[in-house]
C-alpha positions as CSV (number, residue, x, y, z in Angstrom):
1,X,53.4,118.3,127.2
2,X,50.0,118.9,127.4
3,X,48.9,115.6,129.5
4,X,52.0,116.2,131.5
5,X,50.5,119.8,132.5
6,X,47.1,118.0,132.7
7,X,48.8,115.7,135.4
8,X,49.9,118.2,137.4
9,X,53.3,118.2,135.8
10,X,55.6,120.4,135.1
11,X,58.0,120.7,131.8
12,X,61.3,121.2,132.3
13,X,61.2,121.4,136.4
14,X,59.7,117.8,136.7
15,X,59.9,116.2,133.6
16,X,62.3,116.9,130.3
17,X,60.8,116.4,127.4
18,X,63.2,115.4,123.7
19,X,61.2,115.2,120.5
20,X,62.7,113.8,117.2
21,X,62.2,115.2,113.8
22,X,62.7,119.0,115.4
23,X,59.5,120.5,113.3
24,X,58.5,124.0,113.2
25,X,55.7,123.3,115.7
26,X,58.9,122.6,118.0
27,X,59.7,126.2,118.4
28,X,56.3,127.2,119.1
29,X,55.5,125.0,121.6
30,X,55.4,126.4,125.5
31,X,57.8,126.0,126.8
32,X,59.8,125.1,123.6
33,X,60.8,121.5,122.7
34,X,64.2,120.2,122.3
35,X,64.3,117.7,119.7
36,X,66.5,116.1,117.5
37,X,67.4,117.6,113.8
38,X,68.0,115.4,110.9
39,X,68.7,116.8,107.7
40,X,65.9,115.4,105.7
41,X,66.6,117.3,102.5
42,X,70.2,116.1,102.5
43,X,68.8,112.8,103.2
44,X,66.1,112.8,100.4
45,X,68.8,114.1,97.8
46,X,70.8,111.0,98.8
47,X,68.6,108.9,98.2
48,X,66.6,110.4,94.9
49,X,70.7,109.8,93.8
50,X,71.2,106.1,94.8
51,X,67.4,105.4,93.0
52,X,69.0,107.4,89.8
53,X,72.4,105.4,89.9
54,X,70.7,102.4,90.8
55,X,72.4,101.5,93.9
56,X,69.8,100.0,95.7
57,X,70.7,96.3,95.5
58,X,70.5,94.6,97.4
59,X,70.0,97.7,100.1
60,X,71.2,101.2,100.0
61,X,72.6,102.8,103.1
62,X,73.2,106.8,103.9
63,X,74.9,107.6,107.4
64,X,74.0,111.2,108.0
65,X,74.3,113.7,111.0
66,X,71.8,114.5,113.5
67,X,72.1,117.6,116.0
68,X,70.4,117.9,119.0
69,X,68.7,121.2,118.9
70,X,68.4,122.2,122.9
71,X,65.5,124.1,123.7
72,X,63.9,125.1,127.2
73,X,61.5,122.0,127.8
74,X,64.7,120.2,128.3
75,X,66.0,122.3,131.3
């Protein structure tokens, strides 16, 4: 957002901006950044569980949710 404002751009009125991963830096940012949420705890659990039980072969698959988490550099 930073080299948008440096190009004479402007976040949400000009350009939206989505991030992925939705970090605590995501909150904080001005203005602050919609991203996308993945539970990564649930998702390192499930997988710590598959390693334990030995279901990785010949590949392991988890199929969780992901929430858009609308903030205002979106519009």
């Amino acid at each position: 957002m930073q080299a948008l404002a440096d190009a004479g751009r402007r976040v949400p009125q000009d350009v939206a901006v989505v991030g992925f991963d939705d970090s605590l830096i995501a909150e904080c940012t001005t203005p602050p950044l919609s991203s996308v949420h993945q539970p990564v705890e649930r998702m390192a659990a499930a997988a710590t569980r598959a390693m334990m039980k030995r279901q990785l072969a010949p590949y392991w698959r988890g199929v969780f949710p992901a929430e858009l988490k609308v903030r205002r550099s979106s519009g």
